[in-house]
N, C-alpha and C positions, 0 to 999 in steps of 0.2 A: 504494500500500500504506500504511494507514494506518502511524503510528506514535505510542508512547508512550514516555515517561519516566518510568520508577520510581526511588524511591529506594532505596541501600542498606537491604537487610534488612524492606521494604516484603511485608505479604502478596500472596500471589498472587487472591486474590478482591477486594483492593481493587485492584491491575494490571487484572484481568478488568474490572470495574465501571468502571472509568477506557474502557476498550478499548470496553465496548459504549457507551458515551455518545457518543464519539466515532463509532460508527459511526453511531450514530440520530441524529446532526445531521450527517453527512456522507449520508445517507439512502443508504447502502449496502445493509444489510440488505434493507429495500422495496424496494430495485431489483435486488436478489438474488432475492424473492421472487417479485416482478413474473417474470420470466424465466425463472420455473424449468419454464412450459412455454409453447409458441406461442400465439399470440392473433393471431386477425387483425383486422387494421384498423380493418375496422367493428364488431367487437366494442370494441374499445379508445372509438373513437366512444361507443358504448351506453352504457360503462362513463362518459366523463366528462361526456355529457350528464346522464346519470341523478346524478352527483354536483353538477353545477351547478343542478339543478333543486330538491334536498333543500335 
């Protein structure tokens, strides 16, 4: 679970902005997204080929 440190009396939108940074370089999110539904195999295959190719 990630975690942050605010300061006292700190807004809640720069807490937020803190929170998603830290998810997007802990690549949470993307791996949240990745899973939100089944993929088999050799889909996933397709998918990284086709990205090593580009």
């Amino acid at each position: 679970m990630p975690e942050i440190r605010t300061e006292k009396g700190e807004p809640i939108d720069r807490a937020l902005r803190k929170l998603k940074k830290k998810l997007d370089k802990e690549g949470t999110l993307k791996e949240l997204r990745n899973r939100r539904y089944y993929e088999k195999p050799s889909e996933i295959k397709q998918r990284r080929n086709k990205r090593t190719r580009s």
